[in-house]
C-alpha positions, 0 to 999 in steps of 0.5 A: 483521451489516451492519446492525450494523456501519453502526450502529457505524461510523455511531455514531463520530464519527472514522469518516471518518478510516480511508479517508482514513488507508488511502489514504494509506498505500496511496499512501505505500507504493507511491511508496516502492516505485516510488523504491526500483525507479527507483533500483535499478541496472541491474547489479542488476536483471539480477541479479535476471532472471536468477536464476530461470534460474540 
């Protein structure tokens, strides 16, 4: 099975084009989450801790 998948992926000539668009957007989503957290204010947050207490 692996044998064919490398023929395949070793056939296409844009094949180096997916790892390098997954890690952009692997990249992309997680310093779009961290500017949403940092943005967040503080009366929300706590908010948001004490909710499962409630």
């Amino acid at each position: 099975m692996f044998k064919f998948i490398k023929q395949y992926a070793d056939n296409m000539h844009y094949a180096a084009i997916y790892p390098i668009a997954s890690l952009i957007i692997f990249f992309a989503f997680f310093m779009a989450l961290l500017v949403v957290v940092k943005r967040m204010r503080k009366e929300h947050v706590d908010e948001l801790a004490n909710m499962p207490l409630q």
